[in-house]
C-alpha positions in Angstrom: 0.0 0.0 0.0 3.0 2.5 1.2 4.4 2.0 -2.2 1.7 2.1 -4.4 0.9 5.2 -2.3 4.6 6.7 -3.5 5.8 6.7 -0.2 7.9 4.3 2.5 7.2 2.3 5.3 8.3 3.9 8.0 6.1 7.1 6.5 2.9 4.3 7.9 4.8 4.3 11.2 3.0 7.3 13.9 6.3 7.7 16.8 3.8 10.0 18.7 1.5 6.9 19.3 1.1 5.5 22.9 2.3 1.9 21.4 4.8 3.2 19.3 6.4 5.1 22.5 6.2 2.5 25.0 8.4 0.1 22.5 11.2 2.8 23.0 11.5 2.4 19.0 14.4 4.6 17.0 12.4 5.6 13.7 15.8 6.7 12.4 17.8 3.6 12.6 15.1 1.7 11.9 15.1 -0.3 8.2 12.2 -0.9 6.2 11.8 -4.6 6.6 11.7 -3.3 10.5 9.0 -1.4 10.0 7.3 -3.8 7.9 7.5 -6.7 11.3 6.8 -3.8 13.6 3.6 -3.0 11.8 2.3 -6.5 11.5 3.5 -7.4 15.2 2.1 -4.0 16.5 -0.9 -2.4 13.8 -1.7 0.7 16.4 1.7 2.0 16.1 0.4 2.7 12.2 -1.1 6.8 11.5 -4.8 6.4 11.3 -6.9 6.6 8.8 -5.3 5.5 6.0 -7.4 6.6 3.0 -6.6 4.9 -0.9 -8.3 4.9 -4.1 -6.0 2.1 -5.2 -3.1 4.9 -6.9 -3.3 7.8 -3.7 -2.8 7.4 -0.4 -3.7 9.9 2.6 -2.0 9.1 6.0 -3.4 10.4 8.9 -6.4 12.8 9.4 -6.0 15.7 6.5 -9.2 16.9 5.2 -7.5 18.9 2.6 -5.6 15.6 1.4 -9.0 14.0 0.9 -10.6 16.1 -0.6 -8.5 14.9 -3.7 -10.2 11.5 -3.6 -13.9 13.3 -3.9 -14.5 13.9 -8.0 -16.7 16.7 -8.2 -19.8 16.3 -10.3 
């Protein structure tokens, strides 16, 4: 999804989350494949919502960003 999305990983990855803080994680040092194990070990340490249209992909709350998925008619 982060790829088809045109970004990374660790971009999936929220460091301000309660779960993501009590692992005492380094987001710098950590490698993708990391991430990847962290994420399916630990899913609430992921931004939320995660909003795709199959080609886009919005991470986190951002009206603005969404507002992209919604065609006008």
């Amino acid at each position: 999804m982060a790829t088809r999305g045109g970004t990374s990983i660790k971009d999936l990855l929220n460091p301000g989350s309660k779960g993501f803080k009590e692992l005492k994680l380094d987001l710098d040092g950590m490698t993708e494949q990391k991430a990847v194990d962290l994420i399916k070990k630990n899913p609430k340490v992921m931004r939320r919502p995660l909003l795709t249209d199959g080609i886009k992909l919005a991470i986190g709350f951002n009206p603005e960003e969404y507002s992209s998925f919604i065609e006008a008619e």
